[in-house]
N, C-alpha and C positions, 0 to 999 in steps of 0.2 A: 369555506367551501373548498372541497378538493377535486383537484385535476382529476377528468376523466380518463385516464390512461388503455381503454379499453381498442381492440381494434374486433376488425370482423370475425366471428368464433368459426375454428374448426369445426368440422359436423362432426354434431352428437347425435347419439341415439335419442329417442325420447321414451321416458317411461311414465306410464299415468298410473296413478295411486288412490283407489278410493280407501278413504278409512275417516275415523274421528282422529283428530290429532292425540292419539297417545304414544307413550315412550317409544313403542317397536316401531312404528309410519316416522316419529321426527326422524329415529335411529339410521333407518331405511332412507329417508331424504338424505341425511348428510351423507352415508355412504355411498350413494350413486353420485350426488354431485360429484363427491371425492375421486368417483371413477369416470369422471367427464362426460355425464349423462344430463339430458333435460330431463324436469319433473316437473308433471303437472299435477296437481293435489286437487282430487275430483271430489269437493267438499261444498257438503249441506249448509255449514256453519263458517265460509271463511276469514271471517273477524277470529275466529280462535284458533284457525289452521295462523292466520297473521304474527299470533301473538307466541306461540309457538314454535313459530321458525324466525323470530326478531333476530336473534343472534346469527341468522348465515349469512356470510360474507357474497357469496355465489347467488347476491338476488337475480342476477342476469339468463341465470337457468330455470329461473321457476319459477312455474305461474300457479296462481291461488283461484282454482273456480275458473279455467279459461273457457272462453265463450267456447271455443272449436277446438281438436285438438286430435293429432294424427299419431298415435303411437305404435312403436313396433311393439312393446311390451307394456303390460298392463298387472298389476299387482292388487289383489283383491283380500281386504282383512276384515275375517270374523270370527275371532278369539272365541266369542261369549257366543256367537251362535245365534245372536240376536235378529242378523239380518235376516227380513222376509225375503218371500220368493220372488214376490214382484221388483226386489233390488236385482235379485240375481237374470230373472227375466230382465231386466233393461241391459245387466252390463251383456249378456247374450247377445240381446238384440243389436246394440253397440257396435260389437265386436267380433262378431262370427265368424263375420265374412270378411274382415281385417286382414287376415293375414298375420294380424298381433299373437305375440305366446301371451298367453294368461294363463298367473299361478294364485291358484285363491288358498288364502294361508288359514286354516283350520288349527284346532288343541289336538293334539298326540293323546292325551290324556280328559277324559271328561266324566261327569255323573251319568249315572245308569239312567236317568229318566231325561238325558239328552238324546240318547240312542237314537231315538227314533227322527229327529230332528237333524241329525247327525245326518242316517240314512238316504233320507231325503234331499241333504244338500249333498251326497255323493252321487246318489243317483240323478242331478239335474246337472250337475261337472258331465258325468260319464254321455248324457244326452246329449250334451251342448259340441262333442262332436272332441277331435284329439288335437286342434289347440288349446285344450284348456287342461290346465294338470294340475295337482293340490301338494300341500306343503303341511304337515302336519309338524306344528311346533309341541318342544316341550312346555312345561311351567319355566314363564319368563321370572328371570329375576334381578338384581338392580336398577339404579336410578332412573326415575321418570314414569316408571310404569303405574299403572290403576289396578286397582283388584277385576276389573271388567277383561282385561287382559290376560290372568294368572290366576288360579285359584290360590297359588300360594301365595302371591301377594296381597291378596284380598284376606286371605287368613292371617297373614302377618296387621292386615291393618284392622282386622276385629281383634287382635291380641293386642295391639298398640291404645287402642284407644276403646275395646272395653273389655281387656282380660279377659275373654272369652277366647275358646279354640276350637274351630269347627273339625270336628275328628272325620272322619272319612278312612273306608275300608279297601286298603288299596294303597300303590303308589305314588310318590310322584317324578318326575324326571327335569330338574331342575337343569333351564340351560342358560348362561351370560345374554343379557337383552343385546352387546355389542358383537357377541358372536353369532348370535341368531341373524342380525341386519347384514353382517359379511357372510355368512352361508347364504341366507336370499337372494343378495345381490348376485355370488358366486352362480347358483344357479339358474338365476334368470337366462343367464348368457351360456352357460355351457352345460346344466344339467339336461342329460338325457333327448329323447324324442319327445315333443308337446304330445299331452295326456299322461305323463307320466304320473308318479306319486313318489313322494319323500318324506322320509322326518327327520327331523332338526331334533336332537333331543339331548336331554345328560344321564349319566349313569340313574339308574334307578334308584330310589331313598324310599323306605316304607314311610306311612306315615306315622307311626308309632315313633322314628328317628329321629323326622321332623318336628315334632311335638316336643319332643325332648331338647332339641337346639333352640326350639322356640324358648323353652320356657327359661333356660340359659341364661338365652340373650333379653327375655322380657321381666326376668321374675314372674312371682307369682302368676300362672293362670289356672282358667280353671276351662277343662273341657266342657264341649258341650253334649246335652246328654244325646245320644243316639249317634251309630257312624254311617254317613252317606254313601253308598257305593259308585267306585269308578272302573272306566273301562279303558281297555288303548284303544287306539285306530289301526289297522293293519296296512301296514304300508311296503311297498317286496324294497324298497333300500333304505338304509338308516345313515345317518351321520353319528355316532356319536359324540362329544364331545367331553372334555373334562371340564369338571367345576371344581373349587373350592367352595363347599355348603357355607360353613359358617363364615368365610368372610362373605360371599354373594348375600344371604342374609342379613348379613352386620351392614353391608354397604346398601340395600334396599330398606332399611328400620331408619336411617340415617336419612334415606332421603323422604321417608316419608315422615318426620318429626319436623322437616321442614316446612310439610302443607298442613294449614291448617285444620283441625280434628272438630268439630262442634260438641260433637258425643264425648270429645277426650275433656274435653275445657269442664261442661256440666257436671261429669261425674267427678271430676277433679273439685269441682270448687264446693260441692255437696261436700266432700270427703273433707277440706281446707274446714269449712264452717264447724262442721263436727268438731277440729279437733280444736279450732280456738274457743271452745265453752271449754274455760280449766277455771280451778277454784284458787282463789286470793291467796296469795304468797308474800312472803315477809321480802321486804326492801333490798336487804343483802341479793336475796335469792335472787330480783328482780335485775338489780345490775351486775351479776354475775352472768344473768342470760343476755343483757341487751350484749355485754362484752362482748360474748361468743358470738351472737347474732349480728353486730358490726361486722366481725372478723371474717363469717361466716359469707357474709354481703361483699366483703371487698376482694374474697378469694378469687373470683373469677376473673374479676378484673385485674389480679395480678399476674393472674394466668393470660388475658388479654394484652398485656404491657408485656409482659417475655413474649410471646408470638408475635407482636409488633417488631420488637429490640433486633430477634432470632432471623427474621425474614431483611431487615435489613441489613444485620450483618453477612447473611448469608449472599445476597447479594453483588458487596461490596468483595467478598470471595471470590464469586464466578467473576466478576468484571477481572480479578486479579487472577485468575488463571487458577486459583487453589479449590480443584472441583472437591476433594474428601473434605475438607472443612465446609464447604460451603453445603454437601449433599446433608454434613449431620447437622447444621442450623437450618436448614428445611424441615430437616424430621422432627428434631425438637420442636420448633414453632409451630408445625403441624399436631404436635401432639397437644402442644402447651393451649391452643385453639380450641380442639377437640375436648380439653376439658371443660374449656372456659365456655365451650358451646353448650353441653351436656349440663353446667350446674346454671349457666341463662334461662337453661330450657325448662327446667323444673323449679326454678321460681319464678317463671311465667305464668305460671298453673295459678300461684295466689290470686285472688280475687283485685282488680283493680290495679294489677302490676303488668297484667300481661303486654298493654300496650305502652307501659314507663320502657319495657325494656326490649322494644321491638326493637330498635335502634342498637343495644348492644350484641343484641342478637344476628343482625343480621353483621353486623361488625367480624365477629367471631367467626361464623360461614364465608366470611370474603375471608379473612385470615386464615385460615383451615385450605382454602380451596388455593390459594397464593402460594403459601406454602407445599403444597403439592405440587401447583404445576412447576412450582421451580424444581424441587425436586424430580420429575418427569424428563426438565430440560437437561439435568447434570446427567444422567441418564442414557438421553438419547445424544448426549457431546461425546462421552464414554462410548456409546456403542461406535460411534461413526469414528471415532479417533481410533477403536483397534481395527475396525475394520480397511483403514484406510493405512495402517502399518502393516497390515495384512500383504496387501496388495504389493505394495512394496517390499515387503520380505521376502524371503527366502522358506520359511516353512510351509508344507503341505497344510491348508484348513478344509473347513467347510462353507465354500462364498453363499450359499442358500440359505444354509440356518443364522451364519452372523448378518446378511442382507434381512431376511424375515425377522428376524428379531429388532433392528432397525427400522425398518417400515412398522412396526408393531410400538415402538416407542411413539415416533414419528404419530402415527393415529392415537396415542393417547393422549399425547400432547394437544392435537387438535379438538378430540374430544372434553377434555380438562378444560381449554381455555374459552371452548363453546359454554361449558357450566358456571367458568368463571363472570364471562359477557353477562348471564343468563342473572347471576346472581348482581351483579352491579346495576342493570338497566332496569331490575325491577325490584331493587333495593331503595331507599332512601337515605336519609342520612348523612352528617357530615362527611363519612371518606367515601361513598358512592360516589357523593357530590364532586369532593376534591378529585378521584382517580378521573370521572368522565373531563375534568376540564383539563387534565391534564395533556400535552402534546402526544405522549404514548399512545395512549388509550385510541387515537384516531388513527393509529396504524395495526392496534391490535386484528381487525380485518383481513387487510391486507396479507401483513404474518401468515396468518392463518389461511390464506390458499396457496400461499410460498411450500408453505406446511405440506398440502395437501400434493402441488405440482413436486417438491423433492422428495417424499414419499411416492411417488410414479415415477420416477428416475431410479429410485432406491428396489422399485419391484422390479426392474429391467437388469438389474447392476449381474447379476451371474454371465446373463446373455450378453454384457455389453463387454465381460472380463475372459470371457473366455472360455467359460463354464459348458457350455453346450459345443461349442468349438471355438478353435482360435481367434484370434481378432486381433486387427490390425490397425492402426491410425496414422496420418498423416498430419503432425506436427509443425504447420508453418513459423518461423521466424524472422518476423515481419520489425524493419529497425525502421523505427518511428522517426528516426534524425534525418530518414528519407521518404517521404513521406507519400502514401498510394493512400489510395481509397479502403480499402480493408484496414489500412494500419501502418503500413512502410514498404519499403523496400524488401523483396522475398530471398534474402542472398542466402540462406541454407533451410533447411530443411530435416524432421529426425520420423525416421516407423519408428512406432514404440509398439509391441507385438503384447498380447495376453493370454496367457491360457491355464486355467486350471482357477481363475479366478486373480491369478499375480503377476505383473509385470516381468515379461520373461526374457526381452532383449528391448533395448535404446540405439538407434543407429542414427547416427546423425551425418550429413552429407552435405556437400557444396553442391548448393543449384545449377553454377554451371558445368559440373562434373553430368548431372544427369541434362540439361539442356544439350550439351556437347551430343549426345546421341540420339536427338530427334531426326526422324527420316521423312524425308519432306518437305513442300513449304504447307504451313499455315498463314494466311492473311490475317494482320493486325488490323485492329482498330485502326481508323485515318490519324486520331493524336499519337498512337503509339509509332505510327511512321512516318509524319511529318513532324513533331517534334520532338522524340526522341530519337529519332535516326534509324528504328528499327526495320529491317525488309522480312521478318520472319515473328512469328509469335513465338514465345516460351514459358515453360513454366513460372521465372522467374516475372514475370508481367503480368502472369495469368490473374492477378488478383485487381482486373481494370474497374470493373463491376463495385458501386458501394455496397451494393447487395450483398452479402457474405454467403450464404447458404448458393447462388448464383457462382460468385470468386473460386468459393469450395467445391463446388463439381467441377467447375473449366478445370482446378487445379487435380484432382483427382486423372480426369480427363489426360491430361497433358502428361502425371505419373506412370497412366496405363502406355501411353506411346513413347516415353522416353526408358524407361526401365522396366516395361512388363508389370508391372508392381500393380493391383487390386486393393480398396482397402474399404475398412468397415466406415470411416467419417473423417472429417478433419476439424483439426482445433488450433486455432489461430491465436498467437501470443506474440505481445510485443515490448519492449528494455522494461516500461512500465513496471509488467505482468512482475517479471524477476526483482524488479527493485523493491514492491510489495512483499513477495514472498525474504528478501534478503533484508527489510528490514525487522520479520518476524529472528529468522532463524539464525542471524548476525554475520559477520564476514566467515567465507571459508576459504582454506589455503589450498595453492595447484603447487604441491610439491615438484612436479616436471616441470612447470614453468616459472619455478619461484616467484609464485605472485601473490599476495592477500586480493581477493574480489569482496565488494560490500556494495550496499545500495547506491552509496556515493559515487565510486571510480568505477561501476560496470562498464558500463558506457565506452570512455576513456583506456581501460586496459583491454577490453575487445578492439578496440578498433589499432590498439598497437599491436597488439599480436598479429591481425590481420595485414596489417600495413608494413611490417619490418621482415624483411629478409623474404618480399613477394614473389613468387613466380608462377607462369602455365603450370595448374597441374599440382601445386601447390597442399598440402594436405594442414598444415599451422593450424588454418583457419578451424576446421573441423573438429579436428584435436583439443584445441582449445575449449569449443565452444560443451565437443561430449565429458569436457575434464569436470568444467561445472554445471551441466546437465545433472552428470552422476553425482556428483556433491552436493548440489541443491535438493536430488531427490536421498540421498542416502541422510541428508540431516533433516530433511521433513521427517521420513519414516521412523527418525529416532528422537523426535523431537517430545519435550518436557512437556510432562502436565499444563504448566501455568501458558504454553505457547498452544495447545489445542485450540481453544477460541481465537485465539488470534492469526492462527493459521488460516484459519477456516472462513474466519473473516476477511481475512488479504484476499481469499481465492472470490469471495463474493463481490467483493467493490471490485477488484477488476474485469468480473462479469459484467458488473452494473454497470458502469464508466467503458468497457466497450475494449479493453484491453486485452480483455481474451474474448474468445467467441466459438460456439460448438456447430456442429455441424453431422450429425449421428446419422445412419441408414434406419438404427429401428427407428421404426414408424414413431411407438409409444409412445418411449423417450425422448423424440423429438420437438413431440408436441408438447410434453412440459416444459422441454427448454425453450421454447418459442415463446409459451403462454409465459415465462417468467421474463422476455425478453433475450434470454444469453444467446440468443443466435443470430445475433447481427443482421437482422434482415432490414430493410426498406419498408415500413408500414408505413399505412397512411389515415387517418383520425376518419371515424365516421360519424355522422352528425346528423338530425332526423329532424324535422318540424321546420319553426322557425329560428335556424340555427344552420351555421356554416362550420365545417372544421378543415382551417386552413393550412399550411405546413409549409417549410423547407428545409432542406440540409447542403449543407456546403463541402464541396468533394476537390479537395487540395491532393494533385498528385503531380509530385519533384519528378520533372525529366531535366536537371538538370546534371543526372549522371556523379549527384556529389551527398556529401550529407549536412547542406546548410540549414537544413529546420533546428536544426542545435542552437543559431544564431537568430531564428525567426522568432518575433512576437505577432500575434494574430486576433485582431480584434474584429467585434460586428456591431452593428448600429442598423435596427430594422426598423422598421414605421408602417403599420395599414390604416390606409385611412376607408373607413366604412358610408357608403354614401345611401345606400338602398338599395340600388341598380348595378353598383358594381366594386371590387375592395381593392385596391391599387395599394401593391408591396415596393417598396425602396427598401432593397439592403448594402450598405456600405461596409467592404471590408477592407481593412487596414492591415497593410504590409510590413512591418517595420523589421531589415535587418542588421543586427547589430554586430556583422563581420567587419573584422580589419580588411582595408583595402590591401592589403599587404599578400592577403589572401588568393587574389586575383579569381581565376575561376572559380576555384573551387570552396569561395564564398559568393559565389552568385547564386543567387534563386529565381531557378526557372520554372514556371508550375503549368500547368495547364487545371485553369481554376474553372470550376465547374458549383452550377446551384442549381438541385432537383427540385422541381414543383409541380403543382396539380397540375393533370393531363389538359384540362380546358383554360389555362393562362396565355394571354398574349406579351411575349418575352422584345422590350426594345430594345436600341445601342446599349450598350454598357459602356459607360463613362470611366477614363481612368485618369486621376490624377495626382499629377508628381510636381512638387514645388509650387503648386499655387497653377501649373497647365494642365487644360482639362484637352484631354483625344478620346473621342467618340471611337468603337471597335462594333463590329455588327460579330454578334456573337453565332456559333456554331451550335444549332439546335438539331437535337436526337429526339425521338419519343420511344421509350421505352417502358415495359413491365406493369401500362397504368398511370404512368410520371411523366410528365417532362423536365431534359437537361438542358441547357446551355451553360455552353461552356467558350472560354479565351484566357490567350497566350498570355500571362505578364511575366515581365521579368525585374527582378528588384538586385540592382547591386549590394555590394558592400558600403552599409554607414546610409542605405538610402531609405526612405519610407513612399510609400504608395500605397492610394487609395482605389478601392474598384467599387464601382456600382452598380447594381442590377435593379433594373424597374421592371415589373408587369403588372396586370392587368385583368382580373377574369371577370366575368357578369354572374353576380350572385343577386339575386332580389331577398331584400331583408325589410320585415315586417318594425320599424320600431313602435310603430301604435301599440303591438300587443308585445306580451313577453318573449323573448327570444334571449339567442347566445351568438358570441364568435368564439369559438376555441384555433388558439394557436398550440402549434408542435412542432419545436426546431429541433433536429435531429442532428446528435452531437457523432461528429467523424470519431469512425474508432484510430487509435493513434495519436488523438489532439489530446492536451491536457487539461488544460483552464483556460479558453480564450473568455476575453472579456467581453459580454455582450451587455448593450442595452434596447430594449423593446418601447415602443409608444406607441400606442394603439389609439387612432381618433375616432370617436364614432362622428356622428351629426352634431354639430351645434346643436346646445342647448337640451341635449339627450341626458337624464339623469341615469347614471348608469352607475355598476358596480364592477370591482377587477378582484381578479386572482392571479397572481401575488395581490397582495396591498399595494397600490403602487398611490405617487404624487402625481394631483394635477399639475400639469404644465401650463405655461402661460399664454400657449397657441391651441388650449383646449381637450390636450392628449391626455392619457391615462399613460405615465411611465415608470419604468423602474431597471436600476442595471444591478448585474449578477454575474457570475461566472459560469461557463457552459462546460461543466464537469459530468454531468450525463443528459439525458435527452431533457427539455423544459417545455412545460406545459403550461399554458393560460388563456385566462378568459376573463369575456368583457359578457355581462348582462345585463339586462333592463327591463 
C-alpha cells in the first residue's frame, strides 16, 4: 500500500464528455487532465469507459458516470453520426441554460447519403442557441482509434483483415488522433465566441493516393466495386495541420494488428488449410524443409533476445550518462522487436498456434514499446540539456520553439508510457508478471504526473525567461549551519535578471548592505525580539515563517523597502543545494582567491573568506560568494554529456529534500510546482470517512547569532496512541551537541524550537531533559494559517545533549468496528538533513491492524519502525 501524498486540489475547471470510449474521448481525457481539468465521462457503458482509462494516474479528476455534475464545459462526440436526436435533445436540455460552452465534435469529411443527417444535426446546434459550437474533425489516424471513428481507419481495417478497399470518390483529410485532442482541448478554452464552427483537419489526400499507400503498406488488395461519394462540411475557420501519411498509417495498421480480427483469423486459416494439402515428398526433401522450418521458427525469437540484450544495454548507457549510445540500442531493439512482432504475428494465423504464441507475442509489443520510450526519454534529456545551456549562454536563440519542442517531447513520453501501462496490465505472461512486481513499476504513476506537472512549467519557460519581458528573481542564500525555518540563516542574497529567454546579469549582495537602508521600524515577531535581541525586523530574518511561499513574499516585501527592487518570485537555496550540484560538476578554482571549492570544503572555505580580514562595509564576502555563483553556473552550462542526468537529477533531490524551494508570480507555473511539492509550503493531509490524517513538523530556528548546527545532531522519537475518542502525540526531540567547549559561545546552541500541528490539538508543558533532570516549560502557542505552533527556548552547550518533549491531544472519534485508517505526515524542515526519526503508532488493544511502512510489533502493543527523515514521511495504520 502506498502513502497517500495527495493534499486539497487547486480549483479546476470541469469538463464533461459524452462519448463511447474510443481513441479521440481517451486522447481528449488525458489531455485535459494534463491541462489541470476535471473530467467527468457522461457514459451509457462505464465498465468500458473503466477499462479504458486503467492506465491514468489522475483518478482523483475523473469521474465515470457521476450521479451530478456541474460543468463549465461540455464536449460532445459524433464521429459516425449515429447519435439520435433524442441524445442531442437531452444534452440541450442539460445544458442550455448552464452557462456551459459546448463543442459537439462532427467529421469534416462524410458520404453523400449522410447529408442529410448531417443537416439536421447542424440545424439542432444552430437552434440550441450560441453556446453551443461544432468542431469538424478530419479522418482521424493512429493508435487506438475504430473504424466508427474515421472512415480511413475503418478502411484500413477492411484491407487488414479482408483485403478489400472501400474506394470512395473524393478526398480525405487525414489529421494525428494526438493533435486533434490538443486542438480540442486548445479550443475549448480559447477558441472564438460560443456558436462558433471549426475544423481540425490535414492537408487534403485523394483517395486514389490513399489506395495506393494502402496497398504498399498492406499488399495485395483488391478494391471494391463501386466508389461512394463524400462531401466536406463548411466551416468559416480551419486549422490545418501536417501529417506524415504513410508513417500515421504505418503507426495506425500496427496498432490495429494488435486487436483482434475474427474475419482476419477465418479467412487466414481457410487460406493455411488449402495450402497444407501438398503431395508426398521424398525424405531428403522432407528434412531439408523441417531445417528451414526450425530456423524459420527460431528467427523471431532471436530477434526477441537482441531487443531484450539492446534495451538493457541501452539502459546501463543512460544510467552512465552516454545518451548517443544509449539512443542507437533503443533503435535497434526497437527495430529488432518490430520484427520479431511482425513474424509472431503471421504465425499466429496457423491454425492452433495462435494462442501457443500469445505470450511471445505480447512479449515483443512490451519490447517494441520499452524500447521507444527509452528512446523518447534520451530525447527529451537532450532537448532540456540544450535548452538549459541556452539559457545560460551567451547566444541569441529561439526560447518558444526549443520550450515547444520540449513540452512536445515531454507529452510523448507521457503518452508512450500510458501505451506502455496499457500493454502490461492487460498482458499476461511471464515478464508482464515479473515488470508489475517489480518496485519501479509502482512509481510508473506517479512519473507520469511529474511528466505531465514539468511539461506545465516547461509551457510557462519563455514567460518565466524573459521572453515576453524581463524578469527578475530573488535568490536567497539561506546557511543551513544556522539554521531558520525556511532553511538557514539569510546572510546574502543574488537578482538573477532574464531576458530574451538567457540569463543576463547575477548580482549577488550582503543582506546587511541592503538591511542598512530600511526606513522605519517594522515590529518583529516576540521570539525575534526576546530571543534574539532584535528591536527592528529585516530582511535578513524575514524568513521566520516555515511556510516558504509566506517567507518569500515578507522577503520580497522587505526587497521592495530596503532597495526599491520588484521581482518576478524567489527561490531559496541552501550549502546542501551547491554541494549536490558540486558533486555532479567537480571542484572548481577562484583564481582571485587562490582557492580550489568542492562539495567537501564549501562550507569551510566560505566561512574563512568571510571571517578573515572582516570589517563594516566589508565586500569579501560577496565577491566571493559571485566568484563561485559564476563558476558553478558557467560549468553547469558547459557541462558533458555523461553529467546531463545527473545534473538534472542533483537539482531534483534537492527539490525533493527541501533544499531548494520556488516561489513564481505566474500563476500556472506555480501550480505545478506546488502540485510537485518544490514549493515549500506548509500542507496539511486530508482524510474523509472513517479516517483521521494527522501531521507535524518541527521548526529549529538558531538565535544563537553563531553557526553551531555544524556541531548539532538532531534526532525524534514520536508515538500516537489511538483510543477512539481521541489520539494523543508524544514527540521527543534529542539535542546532541558535539562542540569543543573550548569553543565557548559560539558553540552554544540556542534555538527557539517550535512543533506545528493540527489547529484543534490541546498543546501541554513540554518537558526538557538534561542528564537524567526533567524541567517542565509552558510552552508559547500561536495559531496560525489553519496550524497550530508551540514553540520554547532551549539552549544546549558544548559536549551537552538534551532532550525536549511535546505532548498533545486532540478529540478524533475513530470507528474500529468498521474499516478505517490513521495517516501520519511529518514534515521534514528544509535545511535539516537526515535527522533520525522513530514512529510507534498504538491503536487499541487487541485491534488487528495493518502499517505502512512494514513496521515491527512492539512489545507494549505499537506498530514501529525507525528511518531517517530525509524528505517529508508518510504512514499509516489500517484495520
Amino acid at each position: 500500500m502506498s502513502p497517500d501524498t495527495s493534499f486539497t486540489p487547486d480549483y479546476r475547471p470541469t469538463v464533461a464528455i459524452f462519448s463511447e470510449p474510443g481513441g479521440l474521448a481517451v486522447s481528449l481525457v488525458e489531455k485535459l487532465l494534463a491541462d489541470f481539468c476535471k473530467v467527468a465521462i457522461m457514459a451509457d457503458d462505464p465498465k468500458s469507459w473503466g477499462k479504458a482509462t486503467d492506465h491514468i494516474s489522475q483518478k482523483n479528476f475523473l469521474e465515470i458516470a457521476p450521479a451530478e455534475v456541474s460543468p463549465e464545459y461540455v464536449v460532445f462526440i459524433d464521429l459516425d453520426l449515429k447519435k439520435s436526436d433524442g441524445d442531442y435533445e437531452k444534452l440541450i436540455k442539460l445544458y442550455s441554460k448552464s452557462n456551459a460552452k459546448i463543442l459537439v465534435i462532427l467529421p469534416y469529411s462524410f458520404k453523400v447519403k449522410d447529408s442529410a443527417r448531417l443537416g439536421a444535426i447542424q440545424e439542432i446546434i444552430k437552434q440550441a442557441g450560441s453556446d453551443f459550437g461544432a468542431i469538424y474533425l478530419g479522418d482521424l489516424v493512429g493508435p487506438r482509434i475504430n473504424g466508427a471513428e474515421s472512415d480511413l481507419v475503418g478502411a484500413l481495417t477492411e484491407g487488414l483483415t479482408k483485403k478489400t478497399w472501400p474506394l470512395l470518390e473524393g478526398s480525405y483529410y487525414p489529421v494525428n488522433i494526438f493533435a486533434a485532442g490538443r486542438e480540442i482541448a486548445k479550443s475549448l478554452f480559447s477558441f472564438g465566441p460560443y456558436g462558433d464552427s471549426l475544423a481540425i483537419i490535414g492537408p487534403e489526400v485523394s483517395g486514389t493516393h490513399v489506395f495506393e499507400r494502402a496497398g504498399a503498406l498492406l499488399g495485395q488488395i483488391e478494391p471494391s466495386s463501386g466508389a461512394e461519394k463524400r462531401r466536406e462540411a463548411v466551416a468559416p475557420q480551419k486549422i490545418v495541420g501536417q501529417v506524415n501519411l504513410e508513417q500515421a498509417m504505418k503507426e495506425t495498421v500496427e496498432w490495429l494488428k494488435t486487436v483482434p480480427q475474427k474475419e482476419q483469423f477465418i479467412k487466414e486459416e481457410k487460406k493455411v488449410r488449402e495450402e497444407l494439402k501438398t503431395p508426398v515428398v521424398s525424405k531428403k526433401l522432407v528434412l531439408r524443409f523441417l531445417l528451414v522450418l526450425f530456423g524459420v521458427i527460431l528467427l523471431p525469437y532471436i530477434f526477441l533476445s537482441l531487443s531484450a540484450a539492446t534495451l538493457l544495454a541501452a539502459s546501463q548507457f543512460m544510467g552512465n550518462g552516454k545518451f548517443e549510445a544509449a539512443g542507437y540500442f533503443f533503435g535497434a531493439g526497437r527495430v529488432s522487436a518490430d520484427i520479431a512482432f511482425g513474424q509472431i504475428s503471421l504465425y499466429s494465423k496457423i491454425p492452433l498456434a495462435g494462442q501457443a504464441l500469445v505470450g511471445s507475442k505480447n512479449l515483443s509489443a512490451l519490447l517494441k514499446k520499452g524500447n521507444a520510450l527509452g528512446g523518447k526519454g534520451i530525447t527529451a534529456i537532450k532537448e532540456g540539456s540544450l535548452l538549459f545551456s541556452k539559457v545560460l549562454g551567451e547566444d541569441v536563440y529561439d526560447p518558444r520553439a526549443l520550450s515547444q519542442n520540449l513540452a512536445l517531447e515531454l507529452d510523448e513520453l507521457y503518452q508512450e508510457s500510458g501505451f506502455l501501462l496499457t500493454e502490461v496490465e492487460g498482458g499476461g505472461g511471464i515478464l508482464a508478471n515479473f515488470i508489475k512486481s517489480r518496485p519501479f513499476y509502482k512509481i510508473i504513476p506517479e512519473a507520469r504526473e511529474k511528466l505531465l506537472l514539468t511539461k506545465r512549467i516547461i509551457g510557462q519557460f519563455p514567460a518565466l525567461t524573459g521572453v515576453e519581458k524581463p524578469t527578475t528573481y530573488l535568490i536567497l542564500f539561506q546557511n543551513n549551519m544556522e539554521l531558520r525555518p525556511t532553511g538557514g540563516f539569510i546572510g546574502s542574497f543574488a537578482l538573477a535578471s532574464f531576458d530574451g529567454g538567457r540569463l543576463t546579469n547575477l548580482q549577488v549582495s550582503d543582506v546587511y548592505a541592503a538591511d542598512g537602508q530600511l526606513k522605519g521600524h517594522v515590529e518583529p515577531p516576540l521570539p525575534i525580539k526576546n530571543y534574539l535581541g532584535e528591536a527592528n525586523w529585516y530582511l535578513r530574518d524575514s524568513n521566520w515563517d516555515a511556510d516558504f511561499p509566506t517567507s518569500a513574499s515578507r522577503a520580497e516585501w522587505f526587497l521592495d523597502k530596503e532597495i526599491d527592487q520588484g521581482v518576478d518570485g524567489v527561490v531559496g537555496l541552501d550549502l546542501e543545494f551547491a554541494k549536490n550540484i558540486f558533486k555532479v560538476v567537480g571542484p572548481i578554482g577562484l583564481a582571485d582567491f587562490n582557492e580550489v571549492v568542492d562539495n567537501k570544503n564549501l562550507y569551510e572555505k566560505t566561512q574563512r573568506q568571510v571571517e578573515s580580514d572582516f570589517f563594516p562595509g566589508s565586500q569579501k564576502k560577496t565577491s566571493f560568494l559571485t566568484a563561485v555563483s559564476r563558476q558553478l553556473l558557467t560549468r553547469a552550462a558547459e557541462a558533458k554529456e555523461k553529467e546531463y542526468l545527473p545534473l538534472a537529477l542533483a537539482i531534483v533531490e534537492s527539490l525533493e529534500t527541501r533544499h531548494m524551494q520556488v516561489f513564481l508570480h505566474n500563476k500556472s507555473a506555480q501550480i505545478a510546482v506546488s502540485s510537485l511539492g518544490f514549493d515549500g509550503a506548509v500542507n496539511q493531509p486530508v482524510c474523509s470517512g472513517n479516517c483521521y490524517g494527522d501531521w507535524f513538523g518541527v521548526v529549529d530556528a538558531n538565535v544563537g547569532v553563531n553557526k553551531a548546527n555544524y556541531f548539532l545532531e538532531r534526532e525524534l522519537a514520536f508515538g500516537a496512541y489511538l483510543s477512539g475518542q481521541d489520539v494523543k502525540g508524544f514527540l521527543t526531540i534529542r539535542l546532541k551537541n558535539s562542540a569543543n567547549s573550548a569553543l565557548g559561545d559560539a558553540g552554544r546552541y540556542k534555538t527557539y524550537l517550535r512543533v506545528m500541528l493540527p489547529i484543534g490539538a490541546s498543546v501541554n508543558d513540554v518537558l526538557v531533559t538534561t542528564g537524567g533532570f526533567d524541567e517542565a516549560q509552558t510552552p508559547e502557542i500561536e495559531e496560525k494559517s489553519g496550524r497550530k505552533e508551540a514553540g520554547v527556548l532551549i539552549e544546549v552547550g558544548p559536549g551537552q545533549t538534551r532532550e525536549v518533549t511535546f505532548s498533545w491531544q486532540k478529540e478524533v472519534p475513530l470507528d474500529f468496528g468498521n474499516e478505517g485508517e490513521y495517516r501520519l505526515y511529518v514534515r521534514k524542515q528544509a535545511g535539516t538533513l537526515q535527522d533520525k526519526i522513530a514512529v510507534t503508532l498504538y491503536p487499541p488493544p487487541g485491534l488487528k491492524a495493518t502499517s505502512w511502512p512494514l513496521s515491527s510489533l512492539t512489545r507494549d502493543g505499537g506498530y514501529g519502525y525507525n528511518t531517517y527523515l530525509t524528505r517529508d514521511l508518510f504512514s499509516r495504520l489500517s484495520w
